[in-house]
C-alpha positions as CSV (number, residue, x, y, z in Angstrom):
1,X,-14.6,7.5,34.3
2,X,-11.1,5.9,33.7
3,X,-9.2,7.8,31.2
4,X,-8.4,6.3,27.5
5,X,-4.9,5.0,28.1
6,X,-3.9,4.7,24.1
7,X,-1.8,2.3,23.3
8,X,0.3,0.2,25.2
9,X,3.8,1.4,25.1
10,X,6.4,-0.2,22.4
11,X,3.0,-1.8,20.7
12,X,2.7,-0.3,17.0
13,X,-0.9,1.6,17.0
14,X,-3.6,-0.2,15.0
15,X,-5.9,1.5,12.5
16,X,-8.6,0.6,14.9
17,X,-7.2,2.4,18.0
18,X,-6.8,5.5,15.4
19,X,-10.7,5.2,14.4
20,X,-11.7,5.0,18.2
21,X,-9.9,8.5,19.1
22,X,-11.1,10.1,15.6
23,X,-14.7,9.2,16.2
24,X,-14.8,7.5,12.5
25,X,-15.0,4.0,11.0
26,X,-12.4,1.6,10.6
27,X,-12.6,1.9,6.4
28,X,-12.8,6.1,6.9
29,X,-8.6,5.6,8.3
30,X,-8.1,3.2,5.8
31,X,-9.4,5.1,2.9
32,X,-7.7,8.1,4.4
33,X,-4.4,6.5,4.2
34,X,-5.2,5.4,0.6
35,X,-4.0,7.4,-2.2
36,X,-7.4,8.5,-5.0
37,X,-9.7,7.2,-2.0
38,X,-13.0,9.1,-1.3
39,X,-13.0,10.7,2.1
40,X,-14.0,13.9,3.1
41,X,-12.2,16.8,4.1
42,X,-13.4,16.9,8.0
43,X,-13.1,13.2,8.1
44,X,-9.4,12.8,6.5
45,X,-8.2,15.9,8.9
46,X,-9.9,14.4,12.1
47,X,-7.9,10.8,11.1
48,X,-4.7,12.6,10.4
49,X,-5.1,14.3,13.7
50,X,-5.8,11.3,16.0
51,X,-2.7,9.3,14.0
52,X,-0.4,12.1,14.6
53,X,-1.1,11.9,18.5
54,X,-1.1,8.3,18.7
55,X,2.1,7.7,16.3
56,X,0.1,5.6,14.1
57,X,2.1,4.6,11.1
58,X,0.3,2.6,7.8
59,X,1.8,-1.2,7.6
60,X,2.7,-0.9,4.0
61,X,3.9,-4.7,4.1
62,X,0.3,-6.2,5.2
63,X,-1.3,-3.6,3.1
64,X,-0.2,-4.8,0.1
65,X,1.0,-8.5,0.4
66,X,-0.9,-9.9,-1.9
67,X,0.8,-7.4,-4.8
68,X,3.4,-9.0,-6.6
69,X,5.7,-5.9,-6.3
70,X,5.1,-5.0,-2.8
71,X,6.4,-8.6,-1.7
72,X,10.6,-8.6,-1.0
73,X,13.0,-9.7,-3.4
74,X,15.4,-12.0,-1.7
75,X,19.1,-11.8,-2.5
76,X,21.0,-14.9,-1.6
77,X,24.7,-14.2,-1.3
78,X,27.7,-15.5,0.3
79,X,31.2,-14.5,1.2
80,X,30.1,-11.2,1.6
81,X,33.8,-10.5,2.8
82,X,34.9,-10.3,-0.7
83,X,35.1,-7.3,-2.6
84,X,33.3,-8.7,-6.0
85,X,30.1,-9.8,-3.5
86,X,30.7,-6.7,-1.4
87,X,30.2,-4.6,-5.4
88,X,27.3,-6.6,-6.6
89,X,24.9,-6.5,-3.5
90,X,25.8,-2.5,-3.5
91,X,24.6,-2.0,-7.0
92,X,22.0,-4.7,-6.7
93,X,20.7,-3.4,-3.7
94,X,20.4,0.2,-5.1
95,X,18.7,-0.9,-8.0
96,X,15.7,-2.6,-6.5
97,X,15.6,0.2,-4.1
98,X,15.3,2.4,-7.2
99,X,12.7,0.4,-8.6
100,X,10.8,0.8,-5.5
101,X,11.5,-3.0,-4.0
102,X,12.0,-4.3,-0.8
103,X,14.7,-6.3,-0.7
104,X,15.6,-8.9,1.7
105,X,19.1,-10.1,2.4
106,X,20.2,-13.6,3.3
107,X,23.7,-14.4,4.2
108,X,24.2,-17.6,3.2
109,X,27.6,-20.0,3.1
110,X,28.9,-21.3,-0.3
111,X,27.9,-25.0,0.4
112,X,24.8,-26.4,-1.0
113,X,22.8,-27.3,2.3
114,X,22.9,-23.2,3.3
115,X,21.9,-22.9,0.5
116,X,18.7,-25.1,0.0
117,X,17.5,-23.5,3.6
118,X,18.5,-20.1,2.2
119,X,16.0,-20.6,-1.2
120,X,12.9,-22.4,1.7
121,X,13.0,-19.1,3.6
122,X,12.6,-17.0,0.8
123,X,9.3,-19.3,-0.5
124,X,8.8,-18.9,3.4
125,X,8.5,-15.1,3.3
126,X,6.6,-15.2,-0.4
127,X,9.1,-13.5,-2.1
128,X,8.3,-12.3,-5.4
129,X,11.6,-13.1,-6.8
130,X,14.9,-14.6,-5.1
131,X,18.1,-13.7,-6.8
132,X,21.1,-16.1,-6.4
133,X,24.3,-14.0,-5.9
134,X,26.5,-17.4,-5.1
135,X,26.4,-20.6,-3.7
136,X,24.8,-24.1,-5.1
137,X,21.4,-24.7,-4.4
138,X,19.9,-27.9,-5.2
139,X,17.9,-27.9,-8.9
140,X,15.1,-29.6,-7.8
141,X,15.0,-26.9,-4.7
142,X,14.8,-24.1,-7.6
143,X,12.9,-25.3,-9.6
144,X,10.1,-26.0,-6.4
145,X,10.5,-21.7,-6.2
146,X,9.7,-21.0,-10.2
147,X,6.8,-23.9,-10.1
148,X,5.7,-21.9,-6.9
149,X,5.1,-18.9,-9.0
150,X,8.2,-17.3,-7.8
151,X,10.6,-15.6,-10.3
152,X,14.5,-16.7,-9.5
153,X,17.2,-15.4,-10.9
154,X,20.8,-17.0,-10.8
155,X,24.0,-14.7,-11.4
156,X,27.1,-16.9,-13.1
157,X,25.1,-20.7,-11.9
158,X,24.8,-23.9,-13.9
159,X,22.2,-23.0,-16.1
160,X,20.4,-26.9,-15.4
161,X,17.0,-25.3,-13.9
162,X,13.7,-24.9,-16.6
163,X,12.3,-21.5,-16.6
164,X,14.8,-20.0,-14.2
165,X,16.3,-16.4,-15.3
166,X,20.1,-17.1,-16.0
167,X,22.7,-14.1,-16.1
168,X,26.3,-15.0,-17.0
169,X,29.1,-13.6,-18.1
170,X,30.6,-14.2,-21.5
171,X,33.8,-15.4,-20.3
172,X,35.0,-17.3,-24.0
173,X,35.2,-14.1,-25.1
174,X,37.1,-12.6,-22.0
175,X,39.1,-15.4,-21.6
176,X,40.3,-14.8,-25.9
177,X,41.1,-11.1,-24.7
178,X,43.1,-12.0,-22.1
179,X,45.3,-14.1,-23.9
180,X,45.7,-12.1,-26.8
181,X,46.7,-9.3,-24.1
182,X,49.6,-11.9,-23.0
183,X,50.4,-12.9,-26.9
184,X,50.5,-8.9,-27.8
185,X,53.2,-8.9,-24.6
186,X,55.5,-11.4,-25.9
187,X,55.2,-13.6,-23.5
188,X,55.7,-17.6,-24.7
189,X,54.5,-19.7,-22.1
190,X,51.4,-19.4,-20.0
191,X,50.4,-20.3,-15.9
192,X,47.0,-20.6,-14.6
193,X,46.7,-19.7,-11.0
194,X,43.1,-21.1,-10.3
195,X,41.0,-22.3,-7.6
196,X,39.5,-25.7,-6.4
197,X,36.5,-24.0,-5.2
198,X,34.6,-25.2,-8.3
199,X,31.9,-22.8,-8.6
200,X,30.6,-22.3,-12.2
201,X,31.9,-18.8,-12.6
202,X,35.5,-19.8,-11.7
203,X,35.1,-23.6,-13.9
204,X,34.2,-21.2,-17.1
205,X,37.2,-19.1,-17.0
206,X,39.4,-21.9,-16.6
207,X,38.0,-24.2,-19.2
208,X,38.1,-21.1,-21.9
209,X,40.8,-19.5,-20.7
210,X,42.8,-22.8,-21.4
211,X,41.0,-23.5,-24.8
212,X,41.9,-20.3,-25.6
213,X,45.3,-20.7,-24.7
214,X,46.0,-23.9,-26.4
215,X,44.1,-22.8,-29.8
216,X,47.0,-20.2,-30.1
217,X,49.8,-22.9,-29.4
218,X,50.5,-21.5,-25.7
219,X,51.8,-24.0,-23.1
220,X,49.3,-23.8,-20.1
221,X,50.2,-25.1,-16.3
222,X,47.6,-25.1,-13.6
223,X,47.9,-24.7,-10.2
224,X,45.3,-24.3,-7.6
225,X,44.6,-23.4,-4.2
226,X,41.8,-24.0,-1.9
227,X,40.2,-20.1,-2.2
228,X,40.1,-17.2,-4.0
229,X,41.6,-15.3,-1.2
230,X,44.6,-13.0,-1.3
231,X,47.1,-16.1,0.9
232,X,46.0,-18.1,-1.9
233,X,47.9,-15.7,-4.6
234,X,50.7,-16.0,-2.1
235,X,50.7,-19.5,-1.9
236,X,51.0,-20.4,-5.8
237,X,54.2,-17.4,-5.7
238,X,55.5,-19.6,-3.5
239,X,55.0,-22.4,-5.3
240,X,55.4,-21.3,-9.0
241,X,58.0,-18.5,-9.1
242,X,61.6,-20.7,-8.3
243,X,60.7,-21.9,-11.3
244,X,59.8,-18.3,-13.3
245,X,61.8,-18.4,-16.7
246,X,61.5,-15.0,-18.7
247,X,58.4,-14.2,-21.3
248,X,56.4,-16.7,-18.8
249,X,52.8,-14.8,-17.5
250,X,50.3,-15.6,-14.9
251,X,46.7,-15.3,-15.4
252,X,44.9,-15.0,-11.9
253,X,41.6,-16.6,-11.7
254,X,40.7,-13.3,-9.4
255,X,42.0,-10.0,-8.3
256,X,42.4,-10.9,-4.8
257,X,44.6,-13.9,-5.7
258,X,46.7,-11.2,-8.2
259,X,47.5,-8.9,-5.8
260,X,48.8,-11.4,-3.1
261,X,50.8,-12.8,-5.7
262,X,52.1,-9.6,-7.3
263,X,53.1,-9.0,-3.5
264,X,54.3,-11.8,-3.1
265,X,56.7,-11.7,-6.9
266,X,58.1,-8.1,-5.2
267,X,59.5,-9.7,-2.1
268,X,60.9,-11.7,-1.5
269,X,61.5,-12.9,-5.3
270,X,62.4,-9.3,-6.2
271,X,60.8,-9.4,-9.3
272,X,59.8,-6.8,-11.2
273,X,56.6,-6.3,-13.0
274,X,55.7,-5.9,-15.6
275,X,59.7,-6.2,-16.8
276,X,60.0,-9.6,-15.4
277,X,56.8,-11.0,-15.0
278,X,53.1,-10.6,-17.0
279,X,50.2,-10.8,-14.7
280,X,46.4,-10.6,-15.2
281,X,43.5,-10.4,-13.3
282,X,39.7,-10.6,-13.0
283,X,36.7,-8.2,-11.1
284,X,38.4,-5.3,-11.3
285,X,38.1,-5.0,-7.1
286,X,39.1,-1.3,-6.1
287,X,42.1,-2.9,-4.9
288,X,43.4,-3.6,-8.4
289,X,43.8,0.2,-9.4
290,X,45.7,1.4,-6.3
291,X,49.2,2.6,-7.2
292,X,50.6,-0.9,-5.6
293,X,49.3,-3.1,-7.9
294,X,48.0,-1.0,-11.3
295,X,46.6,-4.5,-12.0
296,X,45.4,-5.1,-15.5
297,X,42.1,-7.1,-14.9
298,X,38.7,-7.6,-16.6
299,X,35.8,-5.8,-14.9
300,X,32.7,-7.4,-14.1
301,X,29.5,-5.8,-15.6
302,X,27.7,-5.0,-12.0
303,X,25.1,-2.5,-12.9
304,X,24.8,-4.4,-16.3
305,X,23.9,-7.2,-13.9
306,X,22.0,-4.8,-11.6
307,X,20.2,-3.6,-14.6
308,X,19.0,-6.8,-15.9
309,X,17.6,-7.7,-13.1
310,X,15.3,-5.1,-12.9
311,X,14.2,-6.1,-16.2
312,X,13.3,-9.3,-15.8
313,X,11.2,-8.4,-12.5
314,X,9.8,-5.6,-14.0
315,X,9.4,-8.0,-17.4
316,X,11.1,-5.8,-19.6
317,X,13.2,-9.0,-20.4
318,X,12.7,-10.9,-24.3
319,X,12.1,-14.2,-24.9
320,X,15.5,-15.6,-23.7
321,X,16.0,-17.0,-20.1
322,X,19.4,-16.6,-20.2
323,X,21.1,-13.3,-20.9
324,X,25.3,-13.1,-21.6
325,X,27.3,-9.9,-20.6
326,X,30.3,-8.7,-21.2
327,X,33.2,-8.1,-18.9
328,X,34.9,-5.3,-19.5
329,X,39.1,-5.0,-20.1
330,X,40.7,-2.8,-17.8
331,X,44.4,-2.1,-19.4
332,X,46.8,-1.0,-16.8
333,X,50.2,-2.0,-15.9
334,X,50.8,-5.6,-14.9
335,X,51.6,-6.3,-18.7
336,X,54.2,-5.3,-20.6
């Protein structure tokens, strides 16, 4: 007689092929591998022995498919490069793993086609939830997702989409801080070093950051780059400092662009900060507290974020579909 050759190799064991080498039923190894199930003593003991020999592992995934929780939550993210992405996924991610979520990662560019095909696999994979880090998805595309029965969140988006969860940042009331901060300095007039990225999160902080501005009689001037990157910071030095005149500050739309042009101010302009120059930041990026830059800056709420999100999938959330949070001042010494 031939012997039983198992499994073939690199093939995952079935619960079937575990049933065969136990001597039981098909439903005696599932019940077995089913916590509060009824199975006997002999029974369970023979099933754990024949899985143990054969590797067998359960498939938690096609177990429990059809359970809301058991099905991924998909993060959609992009420029994963930069440190603000880099700090939400990590407490994001450690949150849902908290909860006891899967979660599914997909890297997806900033423009709005990735994005559409980003949102169509998650509906693909039957997602419980998809969480939009970044990027521009198309409304009707999201609103397909919550009509689909899918929860979707969206971090600092245009709030345009019906029934969608909505977390923002209460930037009117960052964006007053900040420029009190540059008022309490002294300083008279005011620059803007933005971006022409136009993303919602960076439109908001300009739009109050200028109202702000203005409402206190401060003289505003705008420049912007392409990015948010650290060449962009030293591009508007470049461009803006043969011009500095004393009591003049520099709001940076982000950290990233603050430290290149802090770096930038230093050498080869030789200025000092905070005695010659005022400069302000926002994410709060590790990079803004090293000893280089002691960057003043406004932190973003990331486990606030992370938090809320586990409230509304585990619908702990009120009545509101869109929640505001707070970013968080962090004086150091970029101002005077």
């Amino acid at each position: 007689m031939p012997k039983n050759k198992g499994p073939e190799k690199n093939k995952a064991t079935s619960a079937a092929e575990v049933a065969r080498l136990a001597g039981v039923s098909r439903s005696a190894v599932s019940r077995t591998f089913t916590d509060g199930a009824s199975v006997s003593a002999k029974t369970r003991e023979r099933v754990l022995a024949a899985a143990a020999e054969l590797n067998y592992h359960v498939n938690h995934l096609a177990r429990s498919i059809s359970k809301e929780q058991s099905r991924p939550v998909c993060l959609l993210a992009a420029n994963l490069d930069k440190p603000y992405h880099n700090l939400l996924l990590d407490a994001l991610t450690k949150q849902l793993q908290q909860d006891g979520r899967m979660v599914m990662v997909i890297n997806a560019s900033s423009d709005p086609s990735s994005a559409d095909d980003a949102m169509r696999r998650a509906l693909h994979y039957r997602a419980s939830a998809s969480v939009v880090m970044s990027g521009t998805p198309p409304p009707e595309l999201v609103q397909t997702c919550v009509d689909s029965g899918q929860k979707v969140i969206m971090i600092n988006c245009n709030d345009e989409v019906e029934n969608a969860h909505h977390i923002q940042i209460d930037y009117a009331d960052a964006m007053q801080q900040a420029v009190t901060l540059f008022q309490q300095a002294g300083c008279q007039t005011l620059s803007l070093v933005s971006s022409n990225k136009g993303t919602p999160s960076l439109l908001a902080r300009e739009h109050f950051f200028i109202s702000a501005a203005q409402a206190k009689g401060f003289e505003v001037t705008v420049w912007r780059g392409d990015n948010t990157n650290y060449e962009d910071g030293q591009q508007a030095a470049q461009a803006l400092l043969p011009n500095h005149q004393p009591n003049h500050a520099y709001f940076c739309i982000t950290d990233l662009v603050a430290c290149g042009f802090m770096d930038t101010a230093r050498h080869p302009f030789n200025l000092s900060i905070p005695d010659d120059i005022s400069i302000l930041g926002f994410d709060d990026i590790p990079q803004s507290a090293w000893q280089a830059y002691q960057l003043t800056t406004f932190a973003q709420p990331y486990q606030g974020i992370a938090h809320r999100v586990s409230d509304i999938l585990g619908e702990r959330e009120d009545a509101d579909l869109t929640s505001r949070l707070a970013a968080i001042p962090k004086r150091r010494n970029s101002i005077r």
